[in-house]
KESEDO-6623 format. One record per atom (N, C-alpha, C, O): residue in one letter; atom name; x, y, z. Coordinates in steps of 0.05 Angstrom, whole numbers, plus 5000, padded with zeros to 4 digits. Layout:
N
 type atom   px   py   pz
    A   CA    X    Y    Z
...
This chain:
96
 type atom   px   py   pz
    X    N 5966 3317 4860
    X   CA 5985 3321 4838
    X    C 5970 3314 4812
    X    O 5958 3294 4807
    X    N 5975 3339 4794
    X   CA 5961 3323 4768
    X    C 5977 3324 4743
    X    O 5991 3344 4740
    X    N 5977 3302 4720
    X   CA 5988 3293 4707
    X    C 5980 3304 4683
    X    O 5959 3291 4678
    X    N 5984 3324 4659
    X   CA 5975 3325 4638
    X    C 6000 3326 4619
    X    O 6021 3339 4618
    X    N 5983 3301 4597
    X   CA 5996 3294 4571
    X    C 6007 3309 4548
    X    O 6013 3289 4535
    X    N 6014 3325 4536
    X   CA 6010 3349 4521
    X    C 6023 3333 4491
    X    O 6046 3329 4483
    X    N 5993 3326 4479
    X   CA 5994 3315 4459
    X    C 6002 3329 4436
    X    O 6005 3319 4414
    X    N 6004 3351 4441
    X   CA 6008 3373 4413
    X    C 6037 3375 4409
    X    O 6046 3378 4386
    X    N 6061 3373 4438
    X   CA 6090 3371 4439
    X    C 6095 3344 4433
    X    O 6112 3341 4415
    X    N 6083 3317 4443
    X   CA 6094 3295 4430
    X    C 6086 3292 4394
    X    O 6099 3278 4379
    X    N 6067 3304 4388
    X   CA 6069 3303 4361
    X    C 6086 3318 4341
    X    O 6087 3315 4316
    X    N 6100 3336 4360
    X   CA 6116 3362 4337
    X    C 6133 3350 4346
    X    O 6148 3352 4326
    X    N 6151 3331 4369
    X   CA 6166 3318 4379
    X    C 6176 3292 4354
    X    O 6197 3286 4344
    X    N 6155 3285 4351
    X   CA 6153 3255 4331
    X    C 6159 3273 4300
    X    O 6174 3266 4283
    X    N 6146 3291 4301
    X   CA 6135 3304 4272
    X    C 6179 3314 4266
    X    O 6190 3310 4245
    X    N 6190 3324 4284
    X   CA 6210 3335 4272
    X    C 6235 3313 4280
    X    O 6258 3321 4280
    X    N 6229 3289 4286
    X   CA 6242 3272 4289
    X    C 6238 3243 4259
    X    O 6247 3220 4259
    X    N 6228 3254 4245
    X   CA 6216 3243 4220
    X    C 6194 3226 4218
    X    O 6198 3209 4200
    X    N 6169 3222 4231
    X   CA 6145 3210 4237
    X    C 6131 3233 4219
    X    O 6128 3257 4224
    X    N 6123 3218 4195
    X   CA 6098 3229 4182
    X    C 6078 3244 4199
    X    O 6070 3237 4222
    X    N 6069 3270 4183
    X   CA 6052 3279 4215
    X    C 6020 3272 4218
    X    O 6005 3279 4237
    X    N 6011 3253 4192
    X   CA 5990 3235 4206
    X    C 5997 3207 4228
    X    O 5987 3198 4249
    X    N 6014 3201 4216
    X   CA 6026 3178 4236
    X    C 6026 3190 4276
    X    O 6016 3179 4296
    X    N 6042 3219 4272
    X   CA 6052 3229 4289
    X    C 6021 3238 4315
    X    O 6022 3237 4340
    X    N 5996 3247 4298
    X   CA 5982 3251 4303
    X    C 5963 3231 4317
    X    O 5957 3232 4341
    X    N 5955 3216 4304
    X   CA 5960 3179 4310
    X    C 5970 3180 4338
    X    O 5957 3190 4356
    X    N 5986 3173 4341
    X   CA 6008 3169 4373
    X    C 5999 3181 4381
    X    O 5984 3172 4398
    X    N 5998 3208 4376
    X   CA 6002 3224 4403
    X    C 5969 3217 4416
    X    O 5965 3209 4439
    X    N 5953 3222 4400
    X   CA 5923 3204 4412
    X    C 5916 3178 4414
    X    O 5892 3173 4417
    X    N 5933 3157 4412
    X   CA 5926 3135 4420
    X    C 5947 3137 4447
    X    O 5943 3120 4465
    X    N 5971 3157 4451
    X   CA 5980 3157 4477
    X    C 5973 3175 4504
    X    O 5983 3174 4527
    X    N 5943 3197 4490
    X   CA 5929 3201 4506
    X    C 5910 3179 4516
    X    O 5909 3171 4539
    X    N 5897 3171 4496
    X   CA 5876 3148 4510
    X    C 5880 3132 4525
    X    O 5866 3129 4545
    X    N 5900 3115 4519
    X   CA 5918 3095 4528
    X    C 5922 3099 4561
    X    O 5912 3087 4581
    X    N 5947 3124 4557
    X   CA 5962 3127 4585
    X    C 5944 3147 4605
    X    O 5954 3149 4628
    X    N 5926 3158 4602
    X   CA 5907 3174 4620
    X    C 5889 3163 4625
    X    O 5881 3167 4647
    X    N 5874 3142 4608
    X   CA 5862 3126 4628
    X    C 5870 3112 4645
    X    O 5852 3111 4661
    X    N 5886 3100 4652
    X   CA 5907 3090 4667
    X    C 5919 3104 4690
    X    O 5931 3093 4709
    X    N 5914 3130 4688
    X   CA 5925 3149 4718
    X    C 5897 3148 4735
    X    O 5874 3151 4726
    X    N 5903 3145 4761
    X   CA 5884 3150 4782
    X    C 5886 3178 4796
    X    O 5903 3191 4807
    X    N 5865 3180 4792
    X   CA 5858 3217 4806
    X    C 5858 3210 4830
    X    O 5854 3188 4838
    X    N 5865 3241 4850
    X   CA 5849 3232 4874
    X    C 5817 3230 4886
    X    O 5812 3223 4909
    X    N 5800 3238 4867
    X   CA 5772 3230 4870
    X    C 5772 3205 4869
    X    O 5763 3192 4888
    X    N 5782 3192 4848
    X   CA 5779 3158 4846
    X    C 5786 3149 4878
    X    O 5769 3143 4895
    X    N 5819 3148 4883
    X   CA 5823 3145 4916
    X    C 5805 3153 4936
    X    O 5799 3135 4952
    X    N 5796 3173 4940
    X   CA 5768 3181 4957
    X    C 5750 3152 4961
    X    O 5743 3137 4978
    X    N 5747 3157 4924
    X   CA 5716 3148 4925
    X    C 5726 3109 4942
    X    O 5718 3099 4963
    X    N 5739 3100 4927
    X   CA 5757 3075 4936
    X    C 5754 3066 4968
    X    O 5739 3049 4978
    X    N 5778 3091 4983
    X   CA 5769 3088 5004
    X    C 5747 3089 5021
    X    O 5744 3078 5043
    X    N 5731 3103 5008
    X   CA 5706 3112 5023
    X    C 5687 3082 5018
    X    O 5672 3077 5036
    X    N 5686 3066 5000
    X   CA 5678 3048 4998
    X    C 5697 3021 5009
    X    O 5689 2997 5010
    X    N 5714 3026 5015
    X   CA 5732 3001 5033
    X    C 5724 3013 5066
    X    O 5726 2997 5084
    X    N 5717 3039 5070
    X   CA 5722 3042 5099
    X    C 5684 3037 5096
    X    O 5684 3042 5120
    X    N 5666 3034 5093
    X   CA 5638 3026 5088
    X    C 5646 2992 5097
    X    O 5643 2984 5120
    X    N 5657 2975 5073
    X   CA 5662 2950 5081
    X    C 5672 2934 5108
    X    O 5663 2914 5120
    X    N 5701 2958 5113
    X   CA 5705 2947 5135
    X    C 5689 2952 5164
    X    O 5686 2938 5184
    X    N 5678 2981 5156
    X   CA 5657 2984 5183
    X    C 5634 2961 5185
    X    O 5630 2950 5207
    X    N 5618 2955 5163
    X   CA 5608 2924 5160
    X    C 5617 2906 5175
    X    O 5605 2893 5191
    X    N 5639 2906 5168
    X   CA 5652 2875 5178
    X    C 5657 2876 5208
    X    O 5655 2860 5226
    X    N 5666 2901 5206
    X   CA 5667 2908 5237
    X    C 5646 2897 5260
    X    O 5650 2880 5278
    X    N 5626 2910 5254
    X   CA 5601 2902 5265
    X    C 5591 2884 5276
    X    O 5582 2880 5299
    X    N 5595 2861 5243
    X   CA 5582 2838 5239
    X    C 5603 2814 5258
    X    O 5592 2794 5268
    X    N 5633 2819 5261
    X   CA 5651 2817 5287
    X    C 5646 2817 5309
    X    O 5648 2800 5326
    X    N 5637 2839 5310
    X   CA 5630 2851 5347
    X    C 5606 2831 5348
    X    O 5604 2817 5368
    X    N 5583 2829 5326
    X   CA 5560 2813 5346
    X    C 5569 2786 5343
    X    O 5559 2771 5359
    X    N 5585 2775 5324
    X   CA 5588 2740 5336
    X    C 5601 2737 5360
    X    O 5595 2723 5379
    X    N 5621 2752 5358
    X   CA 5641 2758 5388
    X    C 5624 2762 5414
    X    O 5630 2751 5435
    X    N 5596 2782 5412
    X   CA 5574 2781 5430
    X    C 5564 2758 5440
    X    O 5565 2749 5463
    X    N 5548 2748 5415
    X   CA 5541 2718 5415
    X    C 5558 2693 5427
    X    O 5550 2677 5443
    X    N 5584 2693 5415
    X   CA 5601 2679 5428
    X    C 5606 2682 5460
    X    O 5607 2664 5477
    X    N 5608 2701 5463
    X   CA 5616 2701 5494
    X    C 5578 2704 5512
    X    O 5574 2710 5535
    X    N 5564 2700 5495
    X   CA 5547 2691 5517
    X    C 5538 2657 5513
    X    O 5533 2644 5533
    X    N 5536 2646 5490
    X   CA 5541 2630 5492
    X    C 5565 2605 5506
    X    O 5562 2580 5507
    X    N 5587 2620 5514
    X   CA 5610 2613 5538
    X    C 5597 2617 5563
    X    O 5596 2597 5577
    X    N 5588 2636 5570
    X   CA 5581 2644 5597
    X    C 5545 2622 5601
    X    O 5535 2617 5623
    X    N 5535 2614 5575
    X   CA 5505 2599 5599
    X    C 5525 2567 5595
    X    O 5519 2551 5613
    X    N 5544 2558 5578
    X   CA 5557 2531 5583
    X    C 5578 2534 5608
    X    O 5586 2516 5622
    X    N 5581 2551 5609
    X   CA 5597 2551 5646
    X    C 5586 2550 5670
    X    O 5595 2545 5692
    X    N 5550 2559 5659
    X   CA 5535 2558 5682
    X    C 5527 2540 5683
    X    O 5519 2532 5705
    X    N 5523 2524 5660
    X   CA 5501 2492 5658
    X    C 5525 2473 5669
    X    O 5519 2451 5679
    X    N 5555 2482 5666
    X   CA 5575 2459 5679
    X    C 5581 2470 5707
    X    O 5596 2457 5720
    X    N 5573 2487 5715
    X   CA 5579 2497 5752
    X    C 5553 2486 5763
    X    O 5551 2478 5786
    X    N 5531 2485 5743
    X   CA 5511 2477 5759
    X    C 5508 2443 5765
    X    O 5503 2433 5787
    X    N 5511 2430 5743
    X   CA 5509 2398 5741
    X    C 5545 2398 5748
    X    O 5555 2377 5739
    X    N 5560 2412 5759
    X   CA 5582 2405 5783
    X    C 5569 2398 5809
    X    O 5572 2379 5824
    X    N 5548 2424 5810
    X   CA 5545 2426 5838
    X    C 5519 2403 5844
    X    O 5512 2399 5867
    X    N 5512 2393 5829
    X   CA 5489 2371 5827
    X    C 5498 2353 5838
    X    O 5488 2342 5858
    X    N 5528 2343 5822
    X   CA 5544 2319 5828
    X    C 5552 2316 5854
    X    O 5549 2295 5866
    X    N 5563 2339 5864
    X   CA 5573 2336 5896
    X    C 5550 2340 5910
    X    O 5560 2340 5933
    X    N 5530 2342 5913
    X   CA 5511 2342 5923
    X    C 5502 2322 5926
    X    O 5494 2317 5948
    X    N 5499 2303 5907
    X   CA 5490 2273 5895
    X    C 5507 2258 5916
    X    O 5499 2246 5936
    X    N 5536 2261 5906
    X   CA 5561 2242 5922
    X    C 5555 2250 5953
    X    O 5551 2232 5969
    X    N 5554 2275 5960
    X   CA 5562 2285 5990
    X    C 5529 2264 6008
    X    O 5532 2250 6028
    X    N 5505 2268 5993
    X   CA 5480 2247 6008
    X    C 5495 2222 6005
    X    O 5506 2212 6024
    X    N 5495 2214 5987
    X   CA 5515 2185 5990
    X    C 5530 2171 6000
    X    O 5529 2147 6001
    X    N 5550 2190 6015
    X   CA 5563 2182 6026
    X    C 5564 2191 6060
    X    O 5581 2181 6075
């Protein structure tokens, strides 16, 4: 959808509503500058998302490998506690 200002009707607008027509002229371009920069195109949106979906695929990533890391780091402390388990009963079972 696109939005255009039509600065030439708000000034004949102002102009026959009693606004001097330098005054009138005035407005109507400080209410282009003003209020159109202020509208977002859909290129802007594009470009936006396309740079948030870059970020989140990043992050994504950078997720998946601590999550990697993490779960192997779980899996050799499960083996170092099954193994110094099995030490112990081994230890106790000659012992006794």
């Amino acid at each position: 959808m696109v939005y255009a200002f039509d600065t030439l009707s708000y000034a004949r607008h102002l102009k026959e509503h009693g606004v001097p027509e330098e005054q009138a002229e005035a407005h109507a371009d400080a209410a282009r500058q003003f209020i159109m920069a202020e509208l977002v195109t859909k290129t802007d949106l594009q470009a936006a998302f396309g740079q948030l979906d870059g970020k989140i695929t990043a992050a994504t990533s950078q997720l998946d490998a601590k999550l990697d890391n993490l779960g192997l780091r779980l899996t050799v402390r499960l083996g170092v506690m099954l193994v110094a388990a099995l030490g112990i009963l081994a230890t106790l079972q000659k012992l006794l």
